[in-house]
MARLUMZA-139150 format. One record per residue: residue number from 1; y, z, x of N, C-alpha, C in turn. Coordinates in steps of 0.02 Angstrom, whole numbers, m for minus. Each point is the difference from the previous one (the first is absolute). Layout:
<rs>
 resi    nyy    nzz    nxx   cayy   cazz   caxx    cyy    czz    cxx
  NUM      Y      Z      X      Y      Z      X      Y      Z      X
...
</rs>
This chain:
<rs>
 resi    nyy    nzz    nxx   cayy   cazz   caxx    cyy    czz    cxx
    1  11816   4670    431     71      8    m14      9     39    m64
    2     63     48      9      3     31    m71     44    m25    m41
    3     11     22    m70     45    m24    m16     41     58    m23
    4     22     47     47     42     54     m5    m35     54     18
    5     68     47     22    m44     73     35     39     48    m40
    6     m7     55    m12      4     59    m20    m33     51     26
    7     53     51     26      7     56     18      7     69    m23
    8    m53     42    m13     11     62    m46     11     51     31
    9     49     57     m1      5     24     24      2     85    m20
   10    m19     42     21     39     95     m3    m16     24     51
   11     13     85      7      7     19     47    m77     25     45
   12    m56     24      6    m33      3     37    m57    m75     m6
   13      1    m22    m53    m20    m84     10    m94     29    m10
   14    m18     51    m54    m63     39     m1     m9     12    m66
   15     47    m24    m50     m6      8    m71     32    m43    m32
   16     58     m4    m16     28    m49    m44      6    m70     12
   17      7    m27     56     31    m60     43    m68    m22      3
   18    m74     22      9    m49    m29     10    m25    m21    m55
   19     m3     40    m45     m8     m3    m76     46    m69    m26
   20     46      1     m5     36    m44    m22    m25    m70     49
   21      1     m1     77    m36    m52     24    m65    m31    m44
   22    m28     49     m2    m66    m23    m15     m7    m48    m65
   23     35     43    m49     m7    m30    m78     46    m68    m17
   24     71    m10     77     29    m69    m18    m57    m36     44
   25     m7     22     49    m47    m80     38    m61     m5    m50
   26    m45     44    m21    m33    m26    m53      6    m34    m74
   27     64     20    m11     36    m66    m35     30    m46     20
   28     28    m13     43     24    m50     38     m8    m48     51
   29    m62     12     23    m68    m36     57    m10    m44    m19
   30    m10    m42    m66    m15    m51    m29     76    m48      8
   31     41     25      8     58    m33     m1     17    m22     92
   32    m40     46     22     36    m15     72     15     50     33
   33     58     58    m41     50     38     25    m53     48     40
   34      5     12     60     m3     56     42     57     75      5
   35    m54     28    m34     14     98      8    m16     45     30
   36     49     34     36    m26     55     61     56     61    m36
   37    m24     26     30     68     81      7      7     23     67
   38     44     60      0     23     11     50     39     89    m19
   39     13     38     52     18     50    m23     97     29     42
   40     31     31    m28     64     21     19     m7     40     41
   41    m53     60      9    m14     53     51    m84      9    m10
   42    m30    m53     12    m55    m15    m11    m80     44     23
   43    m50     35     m1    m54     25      8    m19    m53     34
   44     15    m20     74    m41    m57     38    m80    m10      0
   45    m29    m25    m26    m69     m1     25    m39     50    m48
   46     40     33    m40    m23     22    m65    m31    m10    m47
   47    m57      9    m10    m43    m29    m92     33     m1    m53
   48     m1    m13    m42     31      8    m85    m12     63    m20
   49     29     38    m36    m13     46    m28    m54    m27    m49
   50    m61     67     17    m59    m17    m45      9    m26    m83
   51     83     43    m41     10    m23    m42      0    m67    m23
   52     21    m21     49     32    m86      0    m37    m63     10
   53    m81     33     42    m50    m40     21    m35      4    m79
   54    m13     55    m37    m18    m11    m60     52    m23    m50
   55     54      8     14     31    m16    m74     m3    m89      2
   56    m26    m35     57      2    m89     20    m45     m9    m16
   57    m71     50     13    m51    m14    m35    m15    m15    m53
   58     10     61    m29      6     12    m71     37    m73    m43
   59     73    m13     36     12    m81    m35    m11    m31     25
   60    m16    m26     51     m4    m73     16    m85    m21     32
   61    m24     66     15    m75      6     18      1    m30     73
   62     40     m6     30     19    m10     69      7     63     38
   63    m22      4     67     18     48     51     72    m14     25
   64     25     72      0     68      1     46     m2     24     52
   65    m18    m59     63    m16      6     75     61     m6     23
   66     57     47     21     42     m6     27     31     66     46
   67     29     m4     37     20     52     33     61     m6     23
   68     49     51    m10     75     14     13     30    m42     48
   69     68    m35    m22     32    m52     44     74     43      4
   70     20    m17     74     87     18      1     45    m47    m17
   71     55     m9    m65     31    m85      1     33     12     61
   72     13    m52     23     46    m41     59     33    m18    m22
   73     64    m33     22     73    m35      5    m47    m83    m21
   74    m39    m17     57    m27    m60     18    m49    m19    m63
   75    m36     45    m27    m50      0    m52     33     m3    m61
   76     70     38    m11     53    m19    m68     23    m46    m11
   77     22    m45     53     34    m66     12    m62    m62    m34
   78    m50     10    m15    m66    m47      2      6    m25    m82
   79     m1     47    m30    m31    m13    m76     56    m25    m53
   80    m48    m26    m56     51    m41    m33     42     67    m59
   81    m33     44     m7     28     56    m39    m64     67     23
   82     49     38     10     m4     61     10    m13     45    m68
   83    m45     52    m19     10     39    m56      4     75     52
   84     32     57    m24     19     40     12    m36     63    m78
   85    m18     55     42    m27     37    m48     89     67    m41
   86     44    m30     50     54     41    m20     65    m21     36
   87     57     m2    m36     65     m1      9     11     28     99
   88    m32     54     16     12     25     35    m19    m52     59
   89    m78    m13     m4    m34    m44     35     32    m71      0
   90     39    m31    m47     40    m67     m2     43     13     48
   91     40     59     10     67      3     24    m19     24     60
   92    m78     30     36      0    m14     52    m35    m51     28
   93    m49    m42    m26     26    m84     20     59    m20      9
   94     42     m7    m30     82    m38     15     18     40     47
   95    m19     52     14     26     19     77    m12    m24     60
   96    m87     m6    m10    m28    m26     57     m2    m74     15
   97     13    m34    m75    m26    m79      0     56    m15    m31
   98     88     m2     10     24    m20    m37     14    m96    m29
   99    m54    m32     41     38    m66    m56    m73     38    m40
  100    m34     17    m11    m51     m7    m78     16     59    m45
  101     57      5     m2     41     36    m69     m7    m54    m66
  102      9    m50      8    m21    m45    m66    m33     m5    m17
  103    m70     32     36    m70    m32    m29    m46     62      0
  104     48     68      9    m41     56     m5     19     35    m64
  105    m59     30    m42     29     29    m77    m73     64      4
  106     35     20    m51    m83     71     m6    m20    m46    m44
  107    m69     22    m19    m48    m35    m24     31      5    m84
  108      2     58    m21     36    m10    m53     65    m29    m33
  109     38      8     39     52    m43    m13    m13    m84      6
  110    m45    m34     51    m34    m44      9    m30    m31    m79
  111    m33     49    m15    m48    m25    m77     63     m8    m61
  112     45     39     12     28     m3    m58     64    m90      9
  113     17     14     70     39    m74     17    m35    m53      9
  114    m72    m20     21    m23    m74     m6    m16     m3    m90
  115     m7     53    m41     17    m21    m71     70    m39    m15
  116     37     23     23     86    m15    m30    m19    m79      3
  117    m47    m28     60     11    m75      2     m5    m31    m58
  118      9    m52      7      8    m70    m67    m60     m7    m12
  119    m48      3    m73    m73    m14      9    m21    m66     21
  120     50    m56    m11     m4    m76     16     m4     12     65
  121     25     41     46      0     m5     69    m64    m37     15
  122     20    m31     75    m61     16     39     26    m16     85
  123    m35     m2     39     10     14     65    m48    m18     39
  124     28    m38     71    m48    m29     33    m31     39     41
  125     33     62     34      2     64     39      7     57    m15
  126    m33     59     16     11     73    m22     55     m6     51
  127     28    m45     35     67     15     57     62     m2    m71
  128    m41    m34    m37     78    m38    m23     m8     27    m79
  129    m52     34    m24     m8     55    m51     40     63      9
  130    m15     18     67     33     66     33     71    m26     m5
  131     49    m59     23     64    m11    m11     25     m3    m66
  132    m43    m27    m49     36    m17    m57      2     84    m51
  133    m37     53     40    m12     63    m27     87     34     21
  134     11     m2     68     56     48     22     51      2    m43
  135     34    m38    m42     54     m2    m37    m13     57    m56
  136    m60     m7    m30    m30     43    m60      5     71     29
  137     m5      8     48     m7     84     31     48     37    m42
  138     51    m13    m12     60     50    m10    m35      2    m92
  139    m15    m71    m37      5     20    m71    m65     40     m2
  140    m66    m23     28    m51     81      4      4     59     27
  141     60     29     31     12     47     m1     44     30    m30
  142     27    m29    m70     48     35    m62    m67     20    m44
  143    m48     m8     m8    m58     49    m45     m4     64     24
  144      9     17     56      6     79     15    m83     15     15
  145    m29    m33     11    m68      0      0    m38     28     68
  146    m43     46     31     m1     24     71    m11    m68     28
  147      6     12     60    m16    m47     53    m44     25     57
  148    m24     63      1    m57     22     53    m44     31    m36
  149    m51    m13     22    m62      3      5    m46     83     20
  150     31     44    m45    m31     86     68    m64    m32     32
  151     25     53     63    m38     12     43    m68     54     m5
  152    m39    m10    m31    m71     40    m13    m25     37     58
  153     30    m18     70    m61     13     64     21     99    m20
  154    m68     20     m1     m7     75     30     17     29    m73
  155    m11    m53    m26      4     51    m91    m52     m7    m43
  156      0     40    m74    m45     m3    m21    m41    m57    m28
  157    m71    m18    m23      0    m62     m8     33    m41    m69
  158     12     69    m37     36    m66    m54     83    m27     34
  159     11     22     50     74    m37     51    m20    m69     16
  160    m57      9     30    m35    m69     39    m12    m58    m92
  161    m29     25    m31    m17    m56    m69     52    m28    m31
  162     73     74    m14     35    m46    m14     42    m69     32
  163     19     43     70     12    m34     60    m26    m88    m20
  164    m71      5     15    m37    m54     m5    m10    m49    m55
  165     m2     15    m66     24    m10    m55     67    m36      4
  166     49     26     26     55     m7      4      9    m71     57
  167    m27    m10     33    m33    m51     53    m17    m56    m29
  168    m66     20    m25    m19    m53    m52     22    m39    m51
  169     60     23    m45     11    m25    m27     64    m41     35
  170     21     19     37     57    m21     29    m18    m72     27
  171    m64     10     59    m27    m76     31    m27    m41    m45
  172    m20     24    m67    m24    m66    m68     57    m20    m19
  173     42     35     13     84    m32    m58     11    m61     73
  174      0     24     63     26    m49     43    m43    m53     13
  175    m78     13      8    m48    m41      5      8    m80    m53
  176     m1     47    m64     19    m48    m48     46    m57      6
  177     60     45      5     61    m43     m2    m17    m38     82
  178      2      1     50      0    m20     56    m73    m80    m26
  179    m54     36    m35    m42    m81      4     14    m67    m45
  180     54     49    m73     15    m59    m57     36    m27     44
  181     80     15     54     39    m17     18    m24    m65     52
  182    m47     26     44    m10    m51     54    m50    m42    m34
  183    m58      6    m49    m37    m32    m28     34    m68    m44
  184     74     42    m23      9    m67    m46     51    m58     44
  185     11     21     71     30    m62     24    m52    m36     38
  186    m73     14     m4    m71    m27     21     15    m69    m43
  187    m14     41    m74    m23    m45    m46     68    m80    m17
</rs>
């Protein structure tokens, strides 16, 4: 049994969305939470971009065995929060999946709103972490701060590092906050 799912998501589901899979379930496996991705116009059956199989290496010393997924309607409806690599990609989830508009955010905007929480917080569920987040949406987005993630595929490689970089730090800000939160209604 898990104790929460999360869903990562961009558009060919071969660079960013896997990447970001990879580095929350390896922080977050110990907790329970199950992480997959999925893609908006997805490379079905596609490898990772070779960038991306090394840049997982390189941190986490893990292989990124995965190959291109199409999201579904049926597959959006599943998870307890959705991350999105861009504004664009949020708003076409809520097209396809509209009740999980509450529980879908880009990854960045994500890191910067499970901060806003109360540090006393804590929470019995990433169901009910993800609820007590939606209200905060509007005050993390008065920093003016981006909320997507570029898209590196088919560019040069410093596109892909920052890209990834940009990844990384994003899933440690959420990783973090997501284990003090559920960890301290353990204790």
């Amino acid at each position: 049994m898990t104790a929460g799912t999360i869903l990562v998501v961009c558009t060919a589901n071969i660079c960013r969305s896997p990447v970001a899979a990879m580095l929350l379930g390896h922080e977050l496996g110990e907790l329970g939470i199950s992480v997959t991705s999925a893609g908006t116009h997805a490379l079905v059956g596609s490898s990772p971009a070779p960038e991306s199989v090394d840049f997982v290496r390189m941190r986490s010393g893990a292989e990124l065995e995965w190959h291109g997924v199409q999201l579904t309607k049926a597959a959006a409806e599943v998870p307890d929060l959705i991350l999105t690599m861009t504004e664009e990609q949020r708003s076409w989830i809520a097209r396809l999946a509209p009740r999980t508009v509450r529980r879908t955010f880009t990854l960045l905007e994500f890191a910067r709103v499970v901060n806003l929480l109360d540090d006393d917080a804590a929470f019995a569920s990433l169901t009910d972490l993800v609820r007590a987040c939606v209200p905060l949406r509007q005050r993390a987005s008065l920093d003016d701060e981006p909320n997507d993630v570029p898209d590196p595929f088919g560019g040069p490689a410093e596109g892909y590092e920052t890209s990834f970089r940009t990844v990384e730090d994003a899933t440690r800000r959420v990783s973090r906050a997501i284990s003090r939160y559920l960890m301290a209604a353990s204790s």
